[in-house]
MMTF fields as JSON, N, C-alpha, C and O atoms, coordinates in Angstrom:
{
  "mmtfVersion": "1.0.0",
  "mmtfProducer": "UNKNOWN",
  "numBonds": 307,
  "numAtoms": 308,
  "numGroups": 77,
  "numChains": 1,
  "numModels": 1,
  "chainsPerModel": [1],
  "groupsPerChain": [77],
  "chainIdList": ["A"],
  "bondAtomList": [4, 2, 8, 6, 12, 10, 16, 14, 20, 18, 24, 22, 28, 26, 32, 30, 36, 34, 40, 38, 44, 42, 48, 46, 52, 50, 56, 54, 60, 58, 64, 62, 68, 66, 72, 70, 76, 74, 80, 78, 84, 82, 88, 86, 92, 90, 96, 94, 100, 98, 104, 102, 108, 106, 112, 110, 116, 114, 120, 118, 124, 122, 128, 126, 132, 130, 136, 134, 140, 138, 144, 142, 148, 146, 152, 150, 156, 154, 160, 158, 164, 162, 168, 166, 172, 170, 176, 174, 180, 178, 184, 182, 188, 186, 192, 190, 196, 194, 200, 198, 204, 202, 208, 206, 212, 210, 216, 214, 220, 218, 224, 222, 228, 226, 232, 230, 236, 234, 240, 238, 244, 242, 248, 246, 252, 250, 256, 254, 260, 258, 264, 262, 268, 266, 272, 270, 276, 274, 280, 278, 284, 282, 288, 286, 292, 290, 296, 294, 300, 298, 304, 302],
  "bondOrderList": [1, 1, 1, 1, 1, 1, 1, 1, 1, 1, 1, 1, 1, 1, 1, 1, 1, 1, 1, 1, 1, 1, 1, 1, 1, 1, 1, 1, 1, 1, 1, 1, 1, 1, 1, 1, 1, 1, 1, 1, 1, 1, 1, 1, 1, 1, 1, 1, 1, 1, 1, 1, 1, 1, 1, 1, 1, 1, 1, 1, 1, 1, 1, 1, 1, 1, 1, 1, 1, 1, 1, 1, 1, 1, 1, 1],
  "groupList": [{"groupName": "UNK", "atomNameList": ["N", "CA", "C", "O"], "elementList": ["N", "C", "C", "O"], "formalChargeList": [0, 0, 0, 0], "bondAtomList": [1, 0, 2, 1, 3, 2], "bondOrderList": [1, 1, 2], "singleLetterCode": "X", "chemCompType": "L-PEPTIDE LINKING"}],
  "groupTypeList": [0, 0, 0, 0, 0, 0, 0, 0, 0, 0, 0, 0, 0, 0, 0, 0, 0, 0, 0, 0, 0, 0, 0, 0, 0, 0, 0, 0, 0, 0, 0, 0, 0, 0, 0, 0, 0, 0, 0, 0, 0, 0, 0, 0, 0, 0, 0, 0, 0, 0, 0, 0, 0, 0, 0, 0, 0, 0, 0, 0, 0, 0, 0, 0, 0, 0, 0, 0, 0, 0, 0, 0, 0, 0, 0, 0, 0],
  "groupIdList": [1, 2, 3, 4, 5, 6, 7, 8, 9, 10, 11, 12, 13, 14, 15, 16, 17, 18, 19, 20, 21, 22, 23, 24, 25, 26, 27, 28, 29, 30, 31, 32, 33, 34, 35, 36, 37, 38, 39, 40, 41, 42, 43, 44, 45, 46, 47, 48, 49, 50, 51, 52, 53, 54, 55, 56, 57, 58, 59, 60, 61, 62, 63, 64, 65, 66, 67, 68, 69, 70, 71, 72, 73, 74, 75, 76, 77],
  "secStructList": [7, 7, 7, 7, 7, 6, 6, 7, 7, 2, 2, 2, 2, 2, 2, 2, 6, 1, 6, 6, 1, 1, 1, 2, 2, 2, 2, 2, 2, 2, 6, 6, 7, 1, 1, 5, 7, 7, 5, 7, 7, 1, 1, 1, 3, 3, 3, 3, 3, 6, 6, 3, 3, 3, 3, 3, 3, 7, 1, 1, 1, 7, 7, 3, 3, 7, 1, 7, 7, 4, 4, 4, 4, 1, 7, 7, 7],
  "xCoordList": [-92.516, -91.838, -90.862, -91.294, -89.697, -88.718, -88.312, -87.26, -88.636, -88.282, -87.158, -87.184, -86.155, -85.073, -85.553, -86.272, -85.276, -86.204, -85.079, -85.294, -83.81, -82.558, -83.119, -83.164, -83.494, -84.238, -85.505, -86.005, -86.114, -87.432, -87.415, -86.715, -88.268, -89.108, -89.474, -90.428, -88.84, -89.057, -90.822, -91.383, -91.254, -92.56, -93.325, -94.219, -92.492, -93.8, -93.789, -94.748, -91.911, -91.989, -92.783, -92.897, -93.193, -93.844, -95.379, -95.921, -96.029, -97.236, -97.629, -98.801, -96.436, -96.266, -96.173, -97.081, -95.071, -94.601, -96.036, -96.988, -95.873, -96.486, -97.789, -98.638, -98.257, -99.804, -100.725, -101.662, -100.857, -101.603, -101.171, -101.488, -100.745, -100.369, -101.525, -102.316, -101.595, -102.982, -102.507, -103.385, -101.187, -100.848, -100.328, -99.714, -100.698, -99.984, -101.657, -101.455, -102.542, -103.246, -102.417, -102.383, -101.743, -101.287, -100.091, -100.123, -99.124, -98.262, -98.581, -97.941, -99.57, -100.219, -100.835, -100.497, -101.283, -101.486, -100.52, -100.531, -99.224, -98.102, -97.595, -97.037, -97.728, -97.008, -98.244, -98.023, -99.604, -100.16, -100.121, -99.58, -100.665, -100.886, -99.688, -98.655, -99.889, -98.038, -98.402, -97.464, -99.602, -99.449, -98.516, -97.848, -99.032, -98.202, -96.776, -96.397, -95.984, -94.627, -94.415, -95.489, -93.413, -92.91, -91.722, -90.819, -91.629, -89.911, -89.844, -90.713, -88.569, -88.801, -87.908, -86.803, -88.432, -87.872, -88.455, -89.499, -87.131, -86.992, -87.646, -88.308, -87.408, -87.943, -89.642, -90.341, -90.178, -91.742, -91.599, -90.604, -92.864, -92.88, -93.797, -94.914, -93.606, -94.194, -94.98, -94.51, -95.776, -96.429, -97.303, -98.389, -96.778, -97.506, -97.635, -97.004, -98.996, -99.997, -99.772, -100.368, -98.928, -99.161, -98.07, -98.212, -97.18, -96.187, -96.373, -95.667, -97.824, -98.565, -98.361, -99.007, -97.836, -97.726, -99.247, -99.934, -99.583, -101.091, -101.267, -102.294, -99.924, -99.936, -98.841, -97.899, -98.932, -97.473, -98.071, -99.068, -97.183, -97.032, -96.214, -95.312, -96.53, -95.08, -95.504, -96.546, -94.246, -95.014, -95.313, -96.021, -95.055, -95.998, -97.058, -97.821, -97.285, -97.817, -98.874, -98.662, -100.27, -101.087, -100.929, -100.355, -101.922, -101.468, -101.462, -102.639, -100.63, -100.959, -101.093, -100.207, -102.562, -102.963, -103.004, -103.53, -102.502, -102.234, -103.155, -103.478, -103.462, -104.888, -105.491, -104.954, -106.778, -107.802, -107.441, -106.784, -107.727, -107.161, -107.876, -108.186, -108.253, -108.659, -107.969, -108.647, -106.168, -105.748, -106.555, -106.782, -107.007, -107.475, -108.274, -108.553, -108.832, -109.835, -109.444, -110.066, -108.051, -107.032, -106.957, -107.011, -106.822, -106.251, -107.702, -108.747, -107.225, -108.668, -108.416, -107.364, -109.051, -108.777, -109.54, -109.836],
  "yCoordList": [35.949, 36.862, 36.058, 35.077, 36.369, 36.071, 36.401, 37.029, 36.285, 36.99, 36.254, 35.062, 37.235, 36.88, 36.007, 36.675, 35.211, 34.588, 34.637, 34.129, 35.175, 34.981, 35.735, 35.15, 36.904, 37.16, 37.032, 37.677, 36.407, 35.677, 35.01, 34.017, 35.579, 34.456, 33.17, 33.116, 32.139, 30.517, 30.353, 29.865, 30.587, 30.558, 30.992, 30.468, 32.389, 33.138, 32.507, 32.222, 32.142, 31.053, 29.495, 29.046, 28.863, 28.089, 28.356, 27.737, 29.736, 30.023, 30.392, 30.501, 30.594, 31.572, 30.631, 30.39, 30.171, 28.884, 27.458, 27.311, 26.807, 25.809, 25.274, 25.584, 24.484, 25.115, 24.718, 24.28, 24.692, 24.433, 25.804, 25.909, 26.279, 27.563, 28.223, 27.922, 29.537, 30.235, 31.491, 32.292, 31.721, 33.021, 32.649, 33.454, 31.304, 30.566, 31.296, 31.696, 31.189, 32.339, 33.542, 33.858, 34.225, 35.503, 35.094, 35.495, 34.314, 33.961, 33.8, 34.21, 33.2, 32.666, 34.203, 34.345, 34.883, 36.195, 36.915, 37.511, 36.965, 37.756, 37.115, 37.932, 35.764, 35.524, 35.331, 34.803, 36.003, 36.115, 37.873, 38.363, 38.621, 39.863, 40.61, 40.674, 41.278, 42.312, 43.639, 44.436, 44.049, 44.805, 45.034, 45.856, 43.745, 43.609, 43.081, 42.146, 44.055, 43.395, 43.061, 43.118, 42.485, 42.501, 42.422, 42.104, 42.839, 42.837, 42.605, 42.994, 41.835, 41.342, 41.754, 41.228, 42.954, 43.64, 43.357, 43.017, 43.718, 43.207, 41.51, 41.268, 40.47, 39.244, 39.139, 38.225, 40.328, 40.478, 40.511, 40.707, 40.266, 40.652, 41.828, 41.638, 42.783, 43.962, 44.0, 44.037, 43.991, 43.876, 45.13, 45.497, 45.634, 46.346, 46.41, 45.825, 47.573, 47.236, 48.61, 49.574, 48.756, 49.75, 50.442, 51.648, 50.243, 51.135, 51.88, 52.732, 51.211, 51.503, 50.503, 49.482, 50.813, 49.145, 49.266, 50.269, 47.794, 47.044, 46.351, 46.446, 45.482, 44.293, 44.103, 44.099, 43.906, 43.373, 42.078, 42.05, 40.886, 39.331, 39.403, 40.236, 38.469, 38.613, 37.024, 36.545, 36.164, 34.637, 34.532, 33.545, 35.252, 34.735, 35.466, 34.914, 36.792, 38.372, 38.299, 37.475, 38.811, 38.415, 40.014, 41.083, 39.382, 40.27, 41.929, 42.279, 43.057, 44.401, 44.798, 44.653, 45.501, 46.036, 47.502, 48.096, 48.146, 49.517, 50.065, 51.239, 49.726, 49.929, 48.831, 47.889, 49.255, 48.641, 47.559, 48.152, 46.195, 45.647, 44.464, 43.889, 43.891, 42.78, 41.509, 40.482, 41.43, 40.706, 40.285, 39.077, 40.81, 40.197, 39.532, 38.873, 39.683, 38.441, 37.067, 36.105, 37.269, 35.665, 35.138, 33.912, 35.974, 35.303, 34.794, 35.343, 33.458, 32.751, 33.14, 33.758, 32.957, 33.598, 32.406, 32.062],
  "zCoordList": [-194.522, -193.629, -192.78, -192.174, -192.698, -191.741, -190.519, -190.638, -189.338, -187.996, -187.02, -186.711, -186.599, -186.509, -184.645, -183.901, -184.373, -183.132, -182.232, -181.131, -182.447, -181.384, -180.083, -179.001, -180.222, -178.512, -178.327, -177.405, -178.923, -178.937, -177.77, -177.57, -176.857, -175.411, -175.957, -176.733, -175.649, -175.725, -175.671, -176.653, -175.03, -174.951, -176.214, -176.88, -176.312, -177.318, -178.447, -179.164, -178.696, -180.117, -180.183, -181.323, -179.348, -178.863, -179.487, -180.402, -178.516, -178.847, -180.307, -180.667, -181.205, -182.416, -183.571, -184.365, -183.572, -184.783, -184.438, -185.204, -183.467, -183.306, -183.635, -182.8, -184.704, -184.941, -184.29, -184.958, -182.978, -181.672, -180.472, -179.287, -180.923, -180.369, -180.706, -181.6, -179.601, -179.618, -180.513, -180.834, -180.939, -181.641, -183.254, -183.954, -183.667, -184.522, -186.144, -187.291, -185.647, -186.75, -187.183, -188.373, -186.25, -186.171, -187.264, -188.427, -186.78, -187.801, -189.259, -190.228, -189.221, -190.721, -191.236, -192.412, -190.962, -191.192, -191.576, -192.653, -190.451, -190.583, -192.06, -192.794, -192.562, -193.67, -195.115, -196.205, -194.587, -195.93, -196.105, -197.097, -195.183, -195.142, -195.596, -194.929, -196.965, -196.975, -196.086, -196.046, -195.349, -194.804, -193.149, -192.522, -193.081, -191.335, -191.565, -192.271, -190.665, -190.119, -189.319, -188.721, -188.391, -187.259, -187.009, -187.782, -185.414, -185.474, -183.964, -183.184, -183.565, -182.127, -181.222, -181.089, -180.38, -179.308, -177.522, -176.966, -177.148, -175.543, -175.347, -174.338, -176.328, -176.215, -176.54, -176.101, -177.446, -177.539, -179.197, -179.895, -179.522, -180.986, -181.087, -180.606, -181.512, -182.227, -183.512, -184.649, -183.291, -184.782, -185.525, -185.075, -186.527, -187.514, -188.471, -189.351, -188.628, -190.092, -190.694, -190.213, -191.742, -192.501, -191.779, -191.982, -191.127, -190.191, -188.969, -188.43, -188.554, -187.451, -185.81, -185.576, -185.328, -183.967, -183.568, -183.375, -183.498, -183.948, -182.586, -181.914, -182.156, -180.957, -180.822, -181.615, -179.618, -179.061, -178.382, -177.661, -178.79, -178.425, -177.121, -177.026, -176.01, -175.274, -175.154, -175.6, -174.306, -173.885, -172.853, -172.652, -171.84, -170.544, -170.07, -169.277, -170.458, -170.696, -171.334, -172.224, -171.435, -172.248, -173.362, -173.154, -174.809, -175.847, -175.665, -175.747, -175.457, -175.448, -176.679, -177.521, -176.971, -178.077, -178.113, -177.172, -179.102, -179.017, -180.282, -180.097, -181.037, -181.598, -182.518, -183.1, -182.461, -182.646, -184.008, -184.864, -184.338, -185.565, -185.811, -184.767, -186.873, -186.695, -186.394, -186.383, -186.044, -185.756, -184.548, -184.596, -183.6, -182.582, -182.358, -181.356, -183.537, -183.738, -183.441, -182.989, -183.878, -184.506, -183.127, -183.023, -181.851, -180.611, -180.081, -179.733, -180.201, -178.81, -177.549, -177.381, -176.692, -174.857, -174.641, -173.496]
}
């Protein structure tokens, strides 16, 4: 999967790409799973499963989940 990172929050790409990043599972997911997409609005990433919004990433913001998914498993706290 390719995500365009030009208004991507510096941070979130940080937490996202980096593989010591706490959202960097999520990535690895986003690029095995063909169900999830994402797409990156107001500097957040949006993420959905099946054409459903699943999570929203932000980088300084902690994760907003809009339904239930097992991505959340992926985020350590």
């Amino acid at each position: 999967m390719i995500i365009d990172t030009t208004d991507m929050c510096s941070h979130l790409q940080k937490k996202l790409f980096e593989p010591d990043g706490v959202y960097y599972p999520i990535w690895q997911a986003l690029q095995t799973d063909k169900t999830l997409t994402a797409v990156v609005r107001s500097r957040q990433l949006h993420i959905y499963r099946n054409g459903k919004k699943v999570l929203i990433l932000a980088g300084k913001a902690q994760p907003k989940t809009i339904r239930e998914d097992k991505l959340q498993e992926l985020i350590s706290k």
